[in-house]
TORFI-713078 format. One record per residue (C-alpha): z, y, x; residue in three letters. Coordinates in nm, 2 decimals, m for minus. Each point is the difference from the previous one (the first is absolute). Layout:
REM TORFI-713078
REC        Z        Y        X   rest
REC        Z        Y        X    Ala
...
This chain:
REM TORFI-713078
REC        Z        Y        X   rest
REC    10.78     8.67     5.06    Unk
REC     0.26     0.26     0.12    Unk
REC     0.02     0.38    m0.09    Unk
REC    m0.09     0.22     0.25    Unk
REC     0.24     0.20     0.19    Unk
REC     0.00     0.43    m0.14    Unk
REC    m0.13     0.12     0.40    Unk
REC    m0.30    m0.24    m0.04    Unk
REC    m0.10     0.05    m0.42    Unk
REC    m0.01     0.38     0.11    Unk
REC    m0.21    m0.09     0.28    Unk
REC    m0.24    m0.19    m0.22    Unk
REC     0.01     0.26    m0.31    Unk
REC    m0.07     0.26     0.28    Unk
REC    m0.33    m0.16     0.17    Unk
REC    m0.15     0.02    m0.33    Unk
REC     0.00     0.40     0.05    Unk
REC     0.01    m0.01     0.37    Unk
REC    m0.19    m0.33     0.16    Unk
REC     0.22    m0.13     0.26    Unk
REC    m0.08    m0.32     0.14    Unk
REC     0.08    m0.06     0.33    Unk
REC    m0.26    m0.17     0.21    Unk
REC     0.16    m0.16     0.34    Unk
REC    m0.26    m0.05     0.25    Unk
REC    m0.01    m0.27     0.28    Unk
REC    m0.25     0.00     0.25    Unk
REC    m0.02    m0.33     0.19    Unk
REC    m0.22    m0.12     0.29    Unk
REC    m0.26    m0.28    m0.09    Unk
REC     0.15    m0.30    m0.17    Unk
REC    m0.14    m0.39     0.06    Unk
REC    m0.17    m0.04    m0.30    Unk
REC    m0.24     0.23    m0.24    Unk
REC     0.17     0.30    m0.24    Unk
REC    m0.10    m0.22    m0.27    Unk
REC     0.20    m0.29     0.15    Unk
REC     0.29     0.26     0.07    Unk
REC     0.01     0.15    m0.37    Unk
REC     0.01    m0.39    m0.14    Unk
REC     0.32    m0.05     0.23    Unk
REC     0.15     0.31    m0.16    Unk
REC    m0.06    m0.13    m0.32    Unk
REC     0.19    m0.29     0.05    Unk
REC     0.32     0.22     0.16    Unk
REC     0.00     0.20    m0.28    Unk
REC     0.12    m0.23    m0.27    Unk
REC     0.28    m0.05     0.26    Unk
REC     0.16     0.30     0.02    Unk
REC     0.16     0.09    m0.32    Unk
REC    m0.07     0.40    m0.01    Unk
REC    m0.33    m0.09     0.02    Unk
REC     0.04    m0.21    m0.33    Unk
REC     0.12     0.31    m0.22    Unk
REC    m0.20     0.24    m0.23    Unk
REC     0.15     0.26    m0.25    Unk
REC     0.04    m0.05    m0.40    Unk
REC     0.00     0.26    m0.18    Unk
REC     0.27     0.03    m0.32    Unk
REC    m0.15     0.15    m0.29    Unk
REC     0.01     0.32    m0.13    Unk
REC     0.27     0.07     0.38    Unk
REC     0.25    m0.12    m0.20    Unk
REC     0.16    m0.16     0.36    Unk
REC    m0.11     0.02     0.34    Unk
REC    m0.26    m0.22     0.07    Unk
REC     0.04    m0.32     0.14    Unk
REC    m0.11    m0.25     0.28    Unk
REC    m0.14    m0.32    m0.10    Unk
REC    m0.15    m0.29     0.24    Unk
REC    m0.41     0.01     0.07    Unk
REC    m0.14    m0.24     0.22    Unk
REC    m0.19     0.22     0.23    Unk
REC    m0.45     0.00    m0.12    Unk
REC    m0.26    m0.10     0.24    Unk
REC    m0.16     0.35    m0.02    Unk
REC     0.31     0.14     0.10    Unk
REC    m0.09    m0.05     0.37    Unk
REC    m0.33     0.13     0.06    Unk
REC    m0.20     0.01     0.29    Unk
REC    m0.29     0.26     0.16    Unk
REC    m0.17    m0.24     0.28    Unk
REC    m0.24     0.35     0.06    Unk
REC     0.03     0.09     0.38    Unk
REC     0.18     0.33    m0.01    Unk
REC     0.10     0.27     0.24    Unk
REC     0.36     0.11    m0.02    Unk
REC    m0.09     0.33    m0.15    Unk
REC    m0.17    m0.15    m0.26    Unk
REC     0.25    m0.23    m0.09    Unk
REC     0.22     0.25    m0.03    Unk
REC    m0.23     0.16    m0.24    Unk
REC    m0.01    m0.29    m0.21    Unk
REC     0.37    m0.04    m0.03    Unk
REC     0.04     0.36    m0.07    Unk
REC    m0.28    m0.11    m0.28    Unk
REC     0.24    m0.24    m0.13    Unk
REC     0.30     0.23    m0.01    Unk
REC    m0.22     0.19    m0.31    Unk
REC     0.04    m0.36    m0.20    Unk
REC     0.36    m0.05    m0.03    Unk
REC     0.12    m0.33    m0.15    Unk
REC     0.04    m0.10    m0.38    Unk
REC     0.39    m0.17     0.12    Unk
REC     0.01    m0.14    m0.35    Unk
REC    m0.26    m0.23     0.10    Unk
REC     0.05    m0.06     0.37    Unk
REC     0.24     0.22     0.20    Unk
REC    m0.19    m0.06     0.35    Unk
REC    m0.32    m0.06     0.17    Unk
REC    m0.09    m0.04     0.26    Unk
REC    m0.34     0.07     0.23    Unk
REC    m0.15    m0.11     0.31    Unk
REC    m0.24     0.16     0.22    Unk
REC    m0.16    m0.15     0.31    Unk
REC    m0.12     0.00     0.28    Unk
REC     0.08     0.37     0.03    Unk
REC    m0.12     0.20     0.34    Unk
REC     0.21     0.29     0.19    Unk
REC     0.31    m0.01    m0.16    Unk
REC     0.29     0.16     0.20    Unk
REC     0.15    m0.19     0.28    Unk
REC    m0.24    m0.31    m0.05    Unk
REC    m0.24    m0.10     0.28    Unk
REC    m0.18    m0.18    m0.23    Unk
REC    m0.14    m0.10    m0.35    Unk
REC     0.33    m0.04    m0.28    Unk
REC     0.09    m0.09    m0.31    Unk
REC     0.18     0.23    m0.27    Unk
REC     0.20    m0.13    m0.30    Unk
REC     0.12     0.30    m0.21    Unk
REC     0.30    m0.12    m0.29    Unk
REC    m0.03     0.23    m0.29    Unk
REC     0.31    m0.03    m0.16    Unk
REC     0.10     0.16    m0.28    Unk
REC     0.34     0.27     0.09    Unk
REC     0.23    m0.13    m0.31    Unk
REC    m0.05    m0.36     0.22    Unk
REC     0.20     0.16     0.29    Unk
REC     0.08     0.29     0.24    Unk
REC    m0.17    m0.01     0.36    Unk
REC     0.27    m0.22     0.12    Unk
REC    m0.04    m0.23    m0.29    Unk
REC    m0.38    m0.04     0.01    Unk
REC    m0.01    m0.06     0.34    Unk
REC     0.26    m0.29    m0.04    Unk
REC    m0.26    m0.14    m0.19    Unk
REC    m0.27     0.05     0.19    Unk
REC     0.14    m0.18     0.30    Unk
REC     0.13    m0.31    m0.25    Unk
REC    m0.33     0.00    m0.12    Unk
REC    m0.17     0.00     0.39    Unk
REC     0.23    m0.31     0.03    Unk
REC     0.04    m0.17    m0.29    Unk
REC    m0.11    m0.37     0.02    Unk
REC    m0.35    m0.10    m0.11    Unk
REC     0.06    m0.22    m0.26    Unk
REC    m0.13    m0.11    m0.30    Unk
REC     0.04     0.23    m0.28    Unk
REC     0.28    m0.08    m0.24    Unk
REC     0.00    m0.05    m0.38    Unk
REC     0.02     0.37    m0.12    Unk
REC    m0.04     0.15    m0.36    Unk
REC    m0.27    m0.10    m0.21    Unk
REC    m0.20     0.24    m0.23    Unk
REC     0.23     0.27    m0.23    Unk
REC     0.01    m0.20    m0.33    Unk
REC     0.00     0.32    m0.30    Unk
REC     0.29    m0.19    m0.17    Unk
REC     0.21     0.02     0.25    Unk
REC    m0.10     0.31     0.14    Unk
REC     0.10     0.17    m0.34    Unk
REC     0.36    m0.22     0.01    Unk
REC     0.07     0.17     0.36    Unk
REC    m0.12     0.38    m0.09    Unk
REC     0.25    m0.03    m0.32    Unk
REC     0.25    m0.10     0.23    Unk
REC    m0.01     0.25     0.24    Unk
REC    m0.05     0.30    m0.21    Unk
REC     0.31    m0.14    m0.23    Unk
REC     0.20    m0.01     0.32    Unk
REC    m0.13     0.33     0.08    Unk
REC     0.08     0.15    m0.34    Unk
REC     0.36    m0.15     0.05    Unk
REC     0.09     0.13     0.34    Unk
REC    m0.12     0.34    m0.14    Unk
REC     0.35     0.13    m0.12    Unk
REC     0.22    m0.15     0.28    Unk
REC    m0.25     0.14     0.29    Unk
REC    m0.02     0.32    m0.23    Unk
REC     0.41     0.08     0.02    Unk
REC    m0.01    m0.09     0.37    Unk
REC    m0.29     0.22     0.12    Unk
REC     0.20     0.27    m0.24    Unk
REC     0.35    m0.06     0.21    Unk
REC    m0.21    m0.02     0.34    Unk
REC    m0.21     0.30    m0.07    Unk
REC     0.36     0.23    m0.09    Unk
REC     0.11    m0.11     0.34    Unk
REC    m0.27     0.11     0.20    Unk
REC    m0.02     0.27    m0.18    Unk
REC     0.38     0.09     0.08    Unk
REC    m0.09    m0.07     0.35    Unk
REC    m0.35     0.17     0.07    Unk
REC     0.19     0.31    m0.18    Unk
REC     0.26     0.03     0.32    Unk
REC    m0.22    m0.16     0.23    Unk
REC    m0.15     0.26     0.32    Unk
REC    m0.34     0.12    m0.09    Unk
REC    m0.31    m0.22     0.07    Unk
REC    m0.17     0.05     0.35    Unk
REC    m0.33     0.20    m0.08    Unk
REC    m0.35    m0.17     0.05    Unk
REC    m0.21     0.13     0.11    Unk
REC    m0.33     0.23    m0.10    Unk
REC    m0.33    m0.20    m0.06    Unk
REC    m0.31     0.04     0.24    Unk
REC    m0.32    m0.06    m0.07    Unk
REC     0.09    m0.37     0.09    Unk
REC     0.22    m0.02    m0.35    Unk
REC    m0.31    m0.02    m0.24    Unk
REC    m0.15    m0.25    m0.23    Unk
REC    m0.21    m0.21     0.22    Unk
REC    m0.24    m0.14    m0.27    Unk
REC    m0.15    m0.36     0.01    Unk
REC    m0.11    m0.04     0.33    Unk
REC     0.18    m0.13     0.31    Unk
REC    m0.03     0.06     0.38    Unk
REC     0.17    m0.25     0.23    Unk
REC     0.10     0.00     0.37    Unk
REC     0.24    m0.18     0.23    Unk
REC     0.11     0.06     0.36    Unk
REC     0.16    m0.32     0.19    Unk
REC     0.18     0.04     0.27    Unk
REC     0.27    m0.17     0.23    Unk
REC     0.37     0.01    m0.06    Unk
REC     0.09     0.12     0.31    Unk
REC    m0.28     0.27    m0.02    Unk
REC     0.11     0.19    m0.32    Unk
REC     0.36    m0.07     0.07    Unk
REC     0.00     0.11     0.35    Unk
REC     0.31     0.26    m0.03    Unk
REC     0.23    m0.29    m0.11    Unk
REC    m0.02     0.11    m0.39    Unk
REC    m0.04    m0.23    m0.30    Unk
REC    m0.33    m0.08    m0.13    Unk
REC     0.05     0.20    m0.31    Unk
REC     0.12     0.29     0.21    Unk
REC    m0.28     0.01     0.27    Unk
REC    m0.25    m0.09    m0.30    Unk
REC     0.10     0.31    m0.16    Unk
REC     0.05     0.24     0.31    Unk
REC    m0.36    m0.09     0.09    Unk
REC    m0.08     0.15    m0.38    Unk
REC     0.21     0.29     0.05    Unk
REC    m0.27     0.01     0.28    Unk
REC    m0.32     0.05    m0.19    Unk
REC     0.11     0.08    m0.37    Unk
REC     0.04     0.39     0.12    Unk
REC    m0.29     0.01     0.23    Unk
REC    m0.23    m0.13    m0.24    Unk
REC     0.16     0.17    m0.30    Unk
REC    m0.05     0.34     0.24    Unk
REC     0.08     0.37    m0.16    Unk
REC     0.39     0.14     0.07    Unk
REC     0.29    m0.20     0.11    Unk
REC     0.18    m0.16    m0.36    Unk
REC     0.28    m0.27    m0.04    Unk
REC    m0.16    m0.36    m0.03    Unk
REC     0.14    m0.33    m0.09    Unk
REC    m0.15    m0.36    m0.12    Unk
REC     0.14    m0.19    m0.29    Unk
REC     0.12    m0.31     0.15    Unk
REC     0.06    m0.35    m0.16    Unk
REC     0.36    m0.05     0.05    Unk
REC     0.11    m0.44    m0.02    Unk
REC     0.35     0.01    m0.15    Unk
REC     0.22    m0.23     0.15    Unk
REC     0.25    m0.21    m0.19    Unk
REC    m0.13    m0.32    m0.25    Unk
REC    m0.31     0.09    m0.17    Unk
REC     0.05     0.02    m0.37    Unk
REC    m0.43     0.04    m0.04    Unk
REC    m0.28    m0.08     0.21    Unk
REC    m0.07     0.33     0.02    Unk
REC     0.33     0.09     0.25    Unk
REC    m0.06     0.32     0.14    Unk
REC    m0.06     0.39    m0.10    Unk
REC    m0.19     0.33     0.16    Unk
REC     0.21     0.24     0.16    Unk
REC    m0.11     0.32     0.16    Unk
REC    m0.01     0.03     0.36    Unk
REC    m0.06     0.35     0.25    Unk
REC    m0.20    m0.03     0.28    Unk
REC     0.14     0.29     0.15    Unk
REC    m0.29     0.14     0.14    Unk
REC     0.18     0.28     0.10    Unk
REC     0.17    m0.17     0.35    Unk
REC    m0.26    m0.02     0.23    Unk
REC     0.17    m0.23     0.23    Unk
REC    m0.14    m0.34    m0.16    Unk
REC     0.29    m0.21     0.11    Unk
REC     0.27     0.26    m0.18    Unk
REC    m0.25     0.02    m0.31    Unk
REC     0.02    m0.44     0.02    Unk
REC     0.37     0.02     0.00    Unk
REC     0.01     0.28    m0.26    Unk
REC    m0.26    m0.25    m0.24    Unk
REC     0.22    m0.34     0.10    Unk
REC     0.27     0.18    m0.10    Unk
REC    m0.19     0.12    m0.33    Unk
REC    m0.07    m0.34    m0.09    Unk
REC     0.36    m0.13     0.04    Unk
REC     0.10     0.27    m0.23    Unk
REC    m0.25    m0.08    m0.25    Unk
REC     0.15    m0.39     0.04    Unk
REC     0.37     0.12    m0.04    Unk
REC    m0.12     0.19    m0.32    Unk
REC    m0.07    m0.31    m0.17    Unk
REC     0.38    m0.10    m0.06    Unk
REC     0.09     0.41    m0.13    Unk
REC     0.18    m0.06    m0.31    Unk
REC    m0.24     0.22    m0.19    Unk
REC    m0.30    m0.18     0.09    Unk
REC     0.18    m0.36    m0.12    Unk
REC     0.09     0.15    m0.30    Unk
REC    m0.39     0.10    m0.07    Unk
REC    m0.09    m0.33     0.11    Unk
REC     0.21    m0.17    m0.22    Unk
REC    m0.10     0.19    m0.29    Unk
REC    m0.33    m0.08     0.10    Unk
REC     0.03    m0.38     0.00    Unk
REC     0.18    m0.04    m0.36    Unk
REC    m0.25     0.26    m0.20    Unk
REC    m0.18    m0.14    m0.24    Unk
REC    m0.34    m0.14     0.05    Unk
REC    m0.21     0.19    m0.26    Unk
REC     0.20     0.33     0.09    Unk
REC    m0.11    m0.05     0.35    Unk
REC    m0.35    m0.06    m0.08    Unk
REC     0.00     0.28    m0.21    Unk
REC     0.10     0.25     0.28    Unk
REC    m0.26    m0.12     0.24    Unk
REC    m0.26     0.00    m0.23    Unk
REC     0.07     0.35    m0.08    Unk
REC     0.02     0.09     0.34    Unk
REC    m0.19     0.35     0.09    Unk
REC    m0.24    m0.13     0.30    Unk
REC    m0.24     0.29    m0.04    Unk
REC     0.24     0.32     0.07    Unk
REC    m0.02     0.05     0.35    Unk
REC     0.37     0.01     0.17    Unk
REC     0.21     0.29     0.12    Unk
REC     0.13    m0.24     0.29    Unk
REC    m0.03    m0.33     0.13    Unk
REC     0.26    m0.26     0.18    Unk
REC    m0.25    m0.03     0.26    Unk
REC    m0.38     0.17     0.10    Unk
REC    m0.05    m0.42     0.06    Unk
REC     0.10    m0.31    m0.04    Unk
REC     0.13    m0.28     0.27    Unk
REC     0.08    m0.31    m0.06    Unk
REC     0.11    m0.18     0.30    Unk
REC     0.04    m0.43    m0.01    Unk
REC     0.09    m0.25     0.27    Unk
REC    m0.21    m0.29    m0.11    Unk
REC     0.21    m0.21     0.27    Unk
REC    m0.10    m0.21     0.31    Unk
REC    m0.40    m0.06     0.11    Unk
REC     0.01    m0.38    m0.10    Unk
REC    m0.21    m0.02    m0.30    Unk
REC    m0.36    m0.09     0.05    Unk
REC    m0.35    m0.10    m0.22    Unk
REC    m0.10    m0.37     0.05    Unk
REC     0.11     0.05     0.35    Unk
REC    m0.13     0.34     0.10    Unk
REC     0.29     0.19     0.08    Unk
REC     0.13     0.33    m0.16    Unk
REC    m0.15     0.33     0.16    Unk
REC     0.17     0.27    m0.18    Unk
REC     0.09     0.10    m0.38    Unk
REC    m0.03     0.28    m0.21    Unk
REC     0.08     0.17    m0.39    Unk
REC    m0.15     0.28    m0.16    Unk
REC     0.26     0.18    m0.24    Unk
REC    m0.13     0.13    m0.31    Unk
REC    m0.10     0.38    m0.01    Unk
REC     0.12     0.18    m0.33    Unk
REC    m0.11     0.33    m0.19    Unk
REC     0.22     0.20     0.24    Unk
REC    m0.05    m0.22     0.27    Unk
REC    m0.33    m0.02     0.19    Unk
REC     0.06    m0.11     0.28    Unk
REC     0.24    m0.32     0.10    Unk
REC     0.10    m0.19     0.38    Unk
REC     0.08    m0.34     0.03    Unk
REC     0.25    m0.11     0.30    Unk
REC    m0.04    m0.40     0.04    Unk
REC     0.10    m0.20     0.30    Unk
REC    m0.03    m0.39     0.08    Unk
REC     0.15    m0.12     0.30    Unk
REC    m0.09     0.22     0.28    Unk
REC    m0.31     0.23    m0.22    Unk
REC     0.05     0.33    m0.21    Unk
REC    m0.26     0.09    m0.24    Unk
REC     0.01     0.36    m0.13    Unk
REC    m0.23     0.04    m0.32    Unk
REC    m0.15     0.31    m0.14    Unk
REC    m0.10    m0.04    m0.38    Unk
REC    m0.15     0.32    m0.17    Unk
REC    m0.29     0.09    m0.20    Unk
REC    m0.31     0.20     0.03    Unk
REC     0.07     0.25    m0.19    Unk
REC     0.33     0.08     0.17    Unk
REC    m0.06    m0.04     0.41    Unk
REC    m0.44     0.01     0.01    Unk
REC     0.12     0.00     0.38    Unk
REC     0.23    m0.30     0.04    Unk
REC    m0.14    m0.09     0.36    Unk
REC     0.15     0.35     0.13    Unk
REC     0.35    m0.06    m0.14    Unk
REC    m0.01    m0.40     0.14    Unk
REC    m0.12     0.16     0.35    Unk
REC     0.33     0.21     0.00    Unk
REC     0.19    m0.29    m0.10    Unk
REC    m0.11    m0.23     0.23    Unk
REC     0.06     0.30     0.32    Unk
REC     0.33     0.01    m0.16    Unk
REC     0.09    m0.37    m0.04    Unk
REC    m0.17     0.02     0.40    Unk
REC     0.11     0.30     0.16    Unk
């Protein structure tokens, strides 16, 4: 076993308020053998890759942060719909399975195949899905997607000797344990969050004021339980075609439809944008969300790209401010039951003045197109980031190799007319 890391227990303590699994979606073309022959394969890879072998233990009564501990991955944690399916309703079933978020304390993943599926994007003929729902304390979007490509390529081998059955006796040595470590970290990580917290404090105190968010639209509401999912494919070349970065173009495109679909008087937009930070990660979870303007305001779309590439490297450079280190290191040495504390009595139901961004992009290279499925070869993949009770509406930006998937997640409640906004999307990723 091995503690977690602060990021990635605040991650976990959060999706117990906030459901935030990620699910990673990877649409291949027809394998050799049957989905059932594929998912037994996948089995087997997954007691080979070790992140796959990890759930979380909880320490009683959050006396410490909780803690990984080895898990040799269950049968049912690959599962399999053999139902001949249409890519739209697919789609709906995964955005069915984003309203059942995982228990990580019993398994941290699962995974779920669908095939043969019919007219999905880009695909001249029938595919297979596989969507990896992944619990977020288990990594960032760079992390999880790591895993997901050890796991396409893992050996098939048989499984090895894992843990047997929890045994009560022991299960009550190692909960003493932990929570007795806990308890005794509790006045050392105390004084330190105390020293680290003046600091900042002197800091934020002469630091420049904040940049202002920005006002919510009807966009920024709760989004209730049900989910709406769509995704655009395209080539590199296509949405890239002015020379800019993938995030860039990606987000120039939005700039795009965001104020034609929103409609009404010209206001000040931005997204709130998953940021990696560089550097040695010190959790899975390596990255924060920064705001970022779209500058709707130039209507030369090449200026407004350069305006939001050089947006983003701002928000990048912010990441090493002294005042923002300071918070972080606060952050990592507070206590673990003071923590839990704060986000459990975190107001979610008061409506906010301003957001960091009207929506939220998160943008991953998942690396070169040389994964495949029992031999059928990778088409494209795709994410859908979690929406939020000011957040109803989300964009995923994925590319493989030489294919970019843009995803739309949102609800019903928040955009009844999703097929209007994707149609300005996809004129604005093709224009």
């Amino acid at each position: 076993m091995h503690r977690m890391a602060a990021a990635d227990a605040v991650s976990y303590w959060m999706s117990q308020r906030i459901p935030s699994d990620q699910f990673l979606l990877y649409c291949f073309a027809m394998p050799t053998g049957s989905i059932q022959d594929c998912a037994a394969r996948l089995r087997l890879r997954a007691a080979s890759v070790d992140d796959l072998c990890l759930r979380i233990r909880d320490v009683p009564w959050t006396c410490d942060r909780p803690y990984w501990e080895s898990a040799l991955p269950a049968d049912d944690q690959v599962r399999v719909d053999p139902e001949g399916r249409t890519w739209s309703s697919c789609l709906a079933e995964v955005a069915g399975l984003i309203t059942r978020p995982l228990d990580p304390t019993r398994a941290a993943w699962r995974a779920h195949l669908f095939g043969p599926v019919v007219d999905a994007p880009g695909a001249a003929g029938p595919v297979h899905v596989v969507v990896l729902q992944v619990c977020h304390a288990l990594g960032d979007g760079r992390r999880v997607s790591q895993i997901a490509r050890e796991w396409f390529t893992a050996p098939v081998t048989p499984r090895r000797p894992g843990p047997g059955a929890r045994l009560t006796g022991r299960e009550v040595m190692v909960d003493a344990g932990t929570a007795l470590g806990g308890v005794l970290r509790f006045p050392r990580e105390f004084v330190t969050t105390a020293g680290r917290g003046l600091r900042a404090a002197r800091l934020a105190s002469a630091a420049a004021p904040p940049a202002p968010g920005y006002a919510p639209t009807r966009l920024n509401t709760p989004p209730g339980p049900r989910r709406i999912l769509r995704v655009l494919v395209c080539d590199r070349d296509r949405l890239t075609r002015g020379g800019q970065p993938v995030t860039v173009a990606a987000l120039t495109a939005i700039s795009v439809a965001l104020p034609e679909y929103l409609g009404g008087p010209a206001r000040r937009l931005g997204v709130e944008l998953t940021i990696g930070r560089s550097g040695e990660p010190r959790a899975r979870n390596h990255f924060r969300n920064g705001g970022v303007d779209l500058h709707v305001d130039a209507d030369d779309l090449d200026e407004r790209a350069r305006l939001i590439g050089a947006e983003i490297a701002a928000a990048r450079a912010a990441e090493d401010d002294p005042l923002r280190v300071a918070q972080r290191r606060a952050s990592e040495s507070t206590p673990a039951i003071l923590t839990r504390a704060g986000i459990t009595t975190l107001d979610l139901d008061t409506p906010p003045a301003t957001v960091t961004g009207v929506t939220v992009v998160s943008s991953v290279n998942r690396g070169t197109a040389d994964i495949a499925l029992d031999g059928g070869e990778i088409r494209f993949t795709t994410g859908f980031p979690a929406l939020s009770p000011a957040q109803g509406l989300t964009h995923g930006v994925h590319g493989i190799g030489d294919r970019i998937a843009i995803s739309v997640t949102t609800s019903p409640d928040v955009m009844a007319d999703v097929d209007r906004y994707v149609e300005l999307l996809a004129r604005a990723v093709g224009g």
